[in-house]
LUMVO-743228 format. One record per atom (N, C-alpha, C): residue number from 1; residue in three letters; atom name; x, y, z. Coordinates in steps of 0.02 Angstrom, whole numbers. Layout:
residues N
    i   aa  at       x       y       z
  NUM  Ala  CA       X       Y       Z
...
END
This chain:
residues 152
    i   aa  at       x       y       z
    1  Unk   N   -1131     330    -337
    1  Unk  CA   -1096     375    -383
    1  Unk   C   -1037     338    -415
    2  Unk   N   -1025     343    -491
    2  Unk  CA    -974     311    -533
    2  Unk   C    -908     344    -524
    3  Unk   N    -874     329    -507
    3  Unk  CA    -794     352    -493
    3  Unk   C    -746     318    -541
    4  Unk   N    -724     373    -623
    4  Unk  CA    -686     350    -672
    4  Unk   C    -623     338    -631
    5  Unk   N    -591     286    -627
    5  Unk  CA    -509     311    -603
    5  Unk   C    -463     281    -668
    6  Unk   N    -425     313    -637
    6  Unk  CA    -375     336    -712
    6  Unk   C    -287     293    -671
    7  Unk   N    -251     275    -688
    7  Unk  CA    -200     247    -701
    7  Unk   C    -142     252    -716
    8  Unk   N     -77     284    -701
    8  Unk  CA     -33     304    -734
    8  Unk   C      35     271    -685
    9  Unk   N      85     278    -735
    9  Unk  CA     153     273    -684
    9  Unk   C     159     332    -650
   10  Unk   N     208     322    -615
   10  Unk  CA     234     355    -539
   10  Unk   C     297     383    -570
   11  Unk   N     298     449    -566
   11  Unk  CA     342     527    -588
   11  Unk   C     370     537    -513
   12  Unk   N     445     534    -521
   12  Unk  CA     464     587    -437
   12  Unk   C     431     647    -421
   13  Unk   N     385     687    -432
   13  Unk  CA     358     710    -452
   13  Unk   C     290     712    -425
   14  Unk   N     276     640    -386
   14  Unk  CA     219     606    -357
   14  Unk   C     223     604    -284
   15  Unk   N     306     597    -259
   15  Unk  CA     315     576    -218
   15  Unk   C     286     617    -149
   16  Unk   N     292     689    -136
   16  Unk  CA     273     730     -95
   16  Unk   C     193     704     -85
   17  Unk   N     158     722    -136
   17  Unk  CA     106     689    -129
   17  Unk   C      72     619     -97
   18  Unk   N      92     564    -109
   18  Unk  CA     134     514    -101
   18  Unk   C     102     505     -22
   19  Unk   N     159     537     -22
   19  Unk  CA     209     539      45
   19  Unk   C     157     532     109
   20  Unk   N      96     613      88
   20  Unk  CA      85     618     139
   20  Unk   C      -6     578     146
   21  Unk   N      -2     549      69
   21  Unk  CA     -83     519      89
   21  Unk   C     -59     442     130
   22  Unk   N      18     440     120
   22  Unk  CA      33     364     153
   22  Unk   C      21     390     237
   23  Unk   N      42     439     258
   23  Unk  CA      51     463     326
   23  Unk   C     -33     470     349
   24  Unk   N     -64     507     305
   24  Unk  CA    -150     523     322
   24  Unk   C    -197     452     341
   25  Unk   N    -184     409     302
   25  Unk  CA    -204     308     261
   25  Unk   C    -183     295     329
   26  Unk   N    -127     277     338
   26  Unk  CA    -113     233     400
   26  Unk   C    -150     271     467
   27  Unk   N    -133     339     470
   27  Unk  CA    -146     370     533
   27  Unk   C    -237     369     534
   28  Unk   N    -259     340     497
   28  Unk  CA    -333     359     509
   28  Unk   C    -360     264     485
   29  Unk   N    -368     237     426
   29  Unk  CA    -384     190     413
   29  Unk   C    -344     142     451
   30  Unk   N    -305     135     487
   30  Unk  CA    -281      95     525
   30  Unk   C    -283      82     590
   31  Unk   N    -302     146     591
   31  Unk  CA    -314     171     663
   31  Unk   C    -355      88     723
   32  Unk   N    -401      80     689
   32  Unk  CA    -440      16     720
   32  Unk   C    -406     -27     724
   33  Unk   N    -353     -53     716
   33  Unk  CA    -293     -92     718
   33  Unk   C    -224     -98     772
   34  Unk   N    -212     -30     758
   34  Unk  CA    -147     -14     790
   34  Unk   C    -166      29     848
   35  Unk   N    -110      48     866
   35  Unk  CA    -103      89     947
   35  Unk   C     -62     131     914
   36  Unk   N     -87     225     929
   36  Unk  CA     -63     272     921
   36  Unk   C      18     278     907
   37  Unk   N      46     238     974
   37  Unk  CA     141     223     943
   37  Unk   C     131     196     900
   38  Unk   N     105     122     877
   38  Unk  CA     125      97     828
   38  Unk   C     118     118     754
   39  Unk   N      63     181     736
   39  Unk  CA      54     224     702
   39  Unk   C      88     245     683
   40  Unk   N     133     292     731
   40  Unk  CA     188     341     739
   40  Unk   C     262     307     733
   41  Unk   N     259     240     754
   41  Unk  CA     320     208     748
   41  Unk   C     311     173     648
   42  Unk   N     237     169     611
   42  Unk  CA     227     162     572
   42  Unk   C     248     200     489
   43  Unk   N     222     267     540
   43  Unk  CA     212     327     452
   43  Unk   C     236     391     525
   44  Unk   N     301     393     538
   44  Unk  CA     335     462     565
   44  Unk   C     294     531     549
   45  Unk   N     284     531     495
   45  Unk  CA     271     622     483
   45  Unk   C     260     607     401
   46  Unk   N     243     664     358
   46  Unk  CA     209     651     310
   46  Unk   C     274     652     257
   47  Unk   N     333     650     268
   47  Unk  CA     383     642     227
   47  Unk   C     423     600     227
   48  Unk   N     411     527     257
   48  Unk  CA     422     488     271
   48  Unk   C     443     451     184
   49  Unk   N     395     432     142
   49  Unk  CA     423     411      83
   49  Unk   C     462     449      44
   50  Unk   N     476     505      60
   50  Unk  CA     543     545      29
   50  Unk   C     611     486      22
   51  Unk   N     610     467      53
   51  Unk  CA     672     429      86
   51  Unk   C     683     353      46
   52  Unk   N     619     353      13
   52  Unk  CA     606     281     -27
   52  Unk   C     612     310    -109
   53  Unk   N     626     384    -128
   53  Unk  CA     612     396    -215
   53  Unk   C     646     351    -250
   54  Unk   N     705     323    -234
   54  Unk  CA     742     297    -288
   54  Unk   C     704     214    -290
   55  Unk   N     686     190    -239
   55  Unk  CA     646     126    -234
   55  Unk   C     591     138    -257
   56  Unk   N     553     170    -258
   56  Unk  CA     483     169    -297
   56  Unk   C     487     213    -374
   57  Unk   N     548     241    -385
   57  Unk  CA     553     227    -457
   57  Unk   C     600     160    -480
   58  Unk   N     631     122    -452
   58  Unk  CA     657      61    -474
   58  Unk   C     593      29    -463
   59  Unk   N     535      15    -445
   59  Unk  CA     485     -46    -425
   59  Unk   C     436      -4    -486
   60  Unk   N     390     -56    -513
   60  Unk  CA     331     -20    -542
   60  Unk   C     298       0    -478
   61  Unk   N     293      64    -513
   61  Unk  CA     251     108    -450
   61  Unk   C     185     136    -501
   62  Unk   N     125     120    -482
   62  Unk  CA      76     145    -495
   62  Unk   C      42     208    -462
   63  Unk   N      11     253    -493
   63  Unk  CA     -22     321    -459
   63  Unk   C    -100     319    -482
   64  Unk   N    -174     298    -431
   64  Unk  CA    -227     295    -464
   64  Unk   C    -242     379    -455
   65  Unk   N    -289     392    -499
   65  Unk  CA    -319     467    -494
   65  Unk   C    -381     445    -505
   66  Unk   N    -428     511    -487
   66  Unk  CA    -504     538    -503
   66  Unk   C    -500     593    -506
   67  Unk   N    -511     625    -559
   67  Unk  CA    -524     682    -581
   67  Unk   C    -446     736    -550
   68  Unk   N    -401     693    -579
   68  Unk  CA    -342     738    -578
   68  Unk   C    -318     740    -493
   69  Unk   N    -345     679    -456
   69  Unk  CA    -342     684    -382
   69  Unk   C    -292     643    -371
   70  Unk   N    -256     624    -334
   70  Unk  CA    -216     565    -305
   70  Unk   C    -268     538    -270
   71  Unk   N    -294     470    -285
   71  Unk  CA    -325     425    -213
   71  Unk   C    -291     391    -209
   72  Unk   N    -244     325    -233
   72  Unk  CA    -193     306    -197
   72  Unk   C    -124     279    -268
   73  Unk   N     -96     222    -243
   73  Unk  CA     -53     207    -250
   73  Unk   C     -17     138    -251
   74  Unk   N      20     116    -289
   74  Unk  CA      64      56    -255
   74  Unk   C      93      42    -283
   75  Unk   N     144     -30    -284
   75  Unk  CA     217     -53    -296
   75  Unk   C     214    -100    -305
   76  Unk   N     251    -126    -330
   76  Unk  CA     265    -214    -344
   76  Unk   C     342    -194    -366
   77  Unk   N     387    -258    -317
   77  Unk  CA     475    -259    -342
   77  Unk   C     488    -296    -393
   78  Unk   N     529    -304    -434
   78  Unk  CA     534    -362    -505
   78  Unk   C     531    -421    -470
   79  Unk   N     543    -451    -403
   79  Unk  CA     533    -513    -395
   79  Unk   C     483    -541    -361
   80  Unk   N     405    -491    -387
   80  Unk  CA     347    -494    -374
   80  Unk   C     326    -492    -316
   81  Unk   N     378    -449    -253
   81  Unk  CA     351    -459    -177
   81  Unk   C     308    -357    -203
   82  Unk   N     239    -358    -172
   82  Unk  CA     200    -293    -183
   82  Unk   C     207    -286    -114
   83  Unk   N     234    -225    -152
   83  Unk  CA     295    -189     -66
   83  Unk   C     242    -147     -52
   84  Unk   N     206     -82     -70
   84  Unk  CA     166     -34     -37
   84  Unk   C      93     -14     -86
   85  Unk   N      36     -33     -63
   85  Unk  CA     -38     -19     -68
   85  Unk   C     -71      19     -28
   86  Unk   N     -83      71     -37
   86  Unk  CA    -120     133       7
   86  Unk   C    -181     169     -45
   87  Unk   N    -234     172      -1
   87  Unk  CA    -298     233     -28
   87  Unk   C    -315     268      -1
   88  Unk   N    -303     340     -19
   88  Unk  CA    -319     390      16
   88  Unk   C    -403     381      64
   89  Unk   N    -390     412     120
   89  Unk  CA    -426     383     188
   89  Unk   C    -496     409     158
   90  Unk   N    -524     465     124
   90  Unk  CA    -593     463     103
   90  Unk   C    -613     420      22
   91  Unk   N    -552     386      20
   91  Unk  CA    -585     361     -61
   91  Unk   C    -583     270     -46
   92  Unk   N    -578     260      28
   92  Unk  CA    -583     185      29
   92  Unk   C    -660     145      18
   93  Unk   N    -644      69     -25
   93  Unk  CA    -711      51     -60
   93  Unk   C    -739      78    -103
   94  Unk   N    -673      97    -159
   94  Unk  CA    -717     117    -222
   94  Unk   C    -682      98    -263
   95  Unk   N    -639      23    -258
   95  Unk  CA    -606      -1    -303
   95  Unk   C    -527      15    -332
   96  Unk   N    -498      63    -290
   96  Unk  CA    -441      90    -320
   96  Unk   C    -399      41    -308
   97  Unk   N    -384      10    -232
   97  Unk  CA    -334     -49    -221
   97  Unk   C    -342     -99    -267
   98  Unk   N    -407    -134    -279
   98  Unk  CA    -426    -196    -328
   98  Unk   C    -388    -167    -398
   99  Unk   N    -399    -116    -435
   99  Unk  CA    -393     -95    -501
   99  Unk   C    -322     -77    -486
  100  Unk   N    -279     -48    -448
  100  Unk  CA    -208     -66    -442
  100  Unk   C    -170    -118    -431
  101  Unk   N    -196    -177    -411
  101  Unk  CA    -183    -229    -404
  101  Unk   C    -195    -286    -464
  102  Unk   N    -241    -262    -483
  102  Unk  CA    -257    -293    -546
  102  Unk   C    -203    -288    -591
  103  Unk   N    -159    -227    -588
  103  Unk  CA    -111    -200    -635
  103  Unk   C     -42    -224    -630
  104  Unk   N     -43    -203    -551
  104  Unk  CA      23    -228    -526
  104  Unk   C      38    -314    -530
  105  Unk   N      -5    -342    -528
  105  Unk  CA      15    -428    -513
  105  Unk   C      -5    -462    -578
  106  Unk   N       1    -413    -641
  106  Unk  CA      10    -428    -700
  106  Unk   C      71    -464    -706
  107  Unk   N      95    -512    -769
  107  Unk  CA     169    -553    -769
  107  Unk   C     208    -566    -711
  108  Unk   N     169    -626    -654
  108  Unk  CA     173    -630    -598
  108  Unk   C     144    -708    -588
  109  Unk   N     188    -741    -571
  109  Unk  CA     145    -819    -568
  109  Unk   C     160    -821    -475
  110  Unk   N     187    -786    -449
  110  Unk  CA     205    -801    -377
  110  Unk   C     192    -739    -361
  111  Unk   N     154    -689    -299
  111  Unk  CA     159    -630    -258
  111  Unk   C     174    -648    -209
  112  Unk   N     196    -607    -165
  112  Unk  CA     202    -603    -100
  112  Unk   C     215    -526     -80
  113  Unk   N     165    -531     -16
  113  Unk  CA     142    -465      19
  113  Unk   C     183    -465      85
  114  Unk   N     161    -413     134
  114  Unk  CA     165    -389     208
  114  Unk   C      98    -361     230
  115  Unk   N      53    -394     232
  115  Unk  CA     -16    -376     254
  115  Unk   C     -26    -356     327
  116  Unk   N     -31    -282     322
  116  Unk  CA     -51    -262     394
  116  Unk   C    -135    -309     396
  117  Unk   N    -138    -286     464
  117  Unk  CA    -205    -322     504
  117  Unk   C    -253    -292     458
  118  Unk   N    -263    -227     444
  118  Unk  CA    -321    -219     418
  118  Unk   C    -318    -230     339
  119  Unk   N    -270    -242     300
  119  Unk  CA    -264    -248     246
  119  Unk   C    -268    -336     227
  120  Unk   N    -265    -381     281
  120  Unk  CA    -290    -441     287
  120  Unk   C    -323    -481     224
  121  Unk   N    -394    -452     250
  121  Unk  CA    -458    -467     232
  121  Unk   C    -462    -451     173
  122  Unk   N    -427    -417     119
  122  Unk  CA    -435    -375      66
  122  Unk   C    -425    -419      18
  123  Unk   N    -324    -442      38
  123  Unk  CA    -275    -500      33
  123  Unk   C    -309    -568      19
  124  Unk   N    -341    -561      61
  124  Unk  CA    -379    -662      71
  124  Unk   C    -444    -656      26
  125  Unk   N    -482    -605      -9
  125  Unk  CA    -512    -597     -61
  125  Unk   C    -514    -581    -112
  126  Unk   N    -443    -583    -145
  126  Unk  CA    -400    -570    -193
  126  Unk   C    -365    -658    -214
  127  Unk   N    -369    -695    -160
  127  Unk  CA    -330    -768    -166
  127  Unk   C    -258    -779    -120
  128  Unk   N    -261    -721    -103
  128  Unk  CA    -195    -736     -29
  128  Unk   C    -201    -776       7
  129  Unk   N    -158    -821      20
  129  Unk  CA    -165    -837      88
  129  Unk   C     -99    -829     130
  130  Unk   N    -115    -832     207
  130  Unk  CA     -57    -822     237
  130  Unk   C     -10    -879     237
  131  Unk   N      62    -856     254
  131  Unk  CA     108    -885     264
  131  Unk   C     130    -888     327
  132  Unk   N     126    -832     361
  132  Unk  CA     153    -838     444
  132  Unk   C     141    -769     456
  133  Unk   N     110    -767     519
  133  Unk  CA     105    -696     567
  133  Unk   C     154    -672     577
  134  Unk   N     183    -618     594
  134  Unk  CA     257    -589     599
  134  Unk   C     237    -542     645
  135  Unk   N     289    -516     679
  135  Unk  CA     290    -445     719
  135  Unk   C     363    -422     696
  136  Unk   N     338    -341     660
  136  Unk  CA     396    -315     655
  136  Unk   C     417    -272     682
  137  Unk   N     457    -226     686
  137  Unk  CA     488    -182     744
  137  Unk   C     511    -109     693
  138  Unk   N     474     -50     713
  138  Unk  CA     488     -20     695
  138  Unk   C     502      64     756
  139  Unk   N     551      91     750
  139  Unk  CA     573     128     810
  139  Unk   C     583     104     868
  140  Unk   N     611      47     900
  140  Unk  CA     591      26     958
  140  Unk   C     491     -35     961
  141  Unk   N     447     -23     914
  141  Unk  CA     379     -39     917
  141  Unk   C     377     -83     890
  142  Unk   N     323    -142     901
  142  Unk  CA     319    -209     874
  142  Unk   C     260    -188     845
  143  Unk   N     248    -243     774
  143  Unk  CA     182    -222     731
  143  Unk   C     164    -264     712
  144  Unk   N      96    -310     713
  144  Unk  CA      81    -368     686
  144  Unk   C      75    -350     609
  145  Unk   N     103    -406     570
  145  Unk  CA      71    -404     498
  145  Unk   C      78    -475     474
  146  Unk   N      65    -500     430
  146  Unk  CA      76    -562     379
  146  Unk   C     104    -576     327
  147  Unk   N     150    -600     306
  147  Unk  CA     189    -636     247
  147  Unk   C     119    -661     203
  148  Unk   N     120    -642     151
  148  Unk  CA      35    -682     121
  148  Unk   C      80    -683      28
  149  Unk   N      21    -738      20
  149  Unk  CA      51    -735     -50
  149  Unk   C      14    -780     -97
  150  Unk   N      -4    -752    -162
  150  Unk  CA     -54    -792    -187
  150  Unk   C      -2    -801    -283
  151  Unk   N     -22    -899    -289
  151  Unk  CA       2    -912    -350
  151  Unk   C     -58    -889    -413
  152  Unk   N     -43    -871    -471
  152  Unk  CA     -88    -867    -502
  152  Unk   C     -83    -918    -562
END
């Protein structure tokens, strides 16, 4: 089945929304990755990006749709580090991350990411490569992810 997705900037306006497909994304597509705390020490509750509006309207923030739907989302800061990539947990593999990314790492000769474990593999087929494994700490919880970063 052909899935038009559609493209637009990011309205405060988005954010509730937002908010809670970032909380649904991690708590389910990640799941194979992480350990229930680290989930929870990950995406708190579904209002968790409330707390970020003024940062994701300073960053280009992208909003993908289908048919007037939110499937996901993401960011890039002016000094090309792409801070947050999420797809809503039933629309993964249908191109929304690639075609937001495509957008976002427009006028960009240097990226650099924070690649969770499962977002890896995505990264390294796009032209990432890693820079160094990291564990970060969030609530008390350690979280593997990667520094990655691809020149274009």
């Amino acid at each position: 089945m052909e899935y038009r997705i559609t493209v637009r900037k990011y309205q405060s306006t988005d954010c509730a929304k937002i908010s809670e497909l970032f909380y649904r994304t991690v708590h389910s597509v990640n799941a194979k990755d992480y350990t229930s705390e680290q989930l929870f020490a990950w995406a708190k509750d579904e209002k968790q990006l409330l707390k970020k509006q003024l940062e994701l309207l300073k960053q280009n923030t992208l909003i993908a749709e289908i048919d007037g739907i939110t499937v996901g989302f993401g960011s890039i800061a002016s000094s090309g580090c792409l801070d947050l990539l999420y797809v809503h947990k039933d629309f993964q593999g249908r191109g929304i991350a690639t075609k937001l990314c495509n957008l976002l790492e427009q006028h960009f000769s240097v990226i650099v990411t924070y690649a969770s474990i499962t977002a890896k593999p995505f990264f390294e087929k796009r032209g990432y490569t890693v820079i160094y494994e990291q564990e970060v700490e969030r609530s008390g919880v350690k979280l593997k992810n990667y520094k990655m970063q691809k020149s274009i």
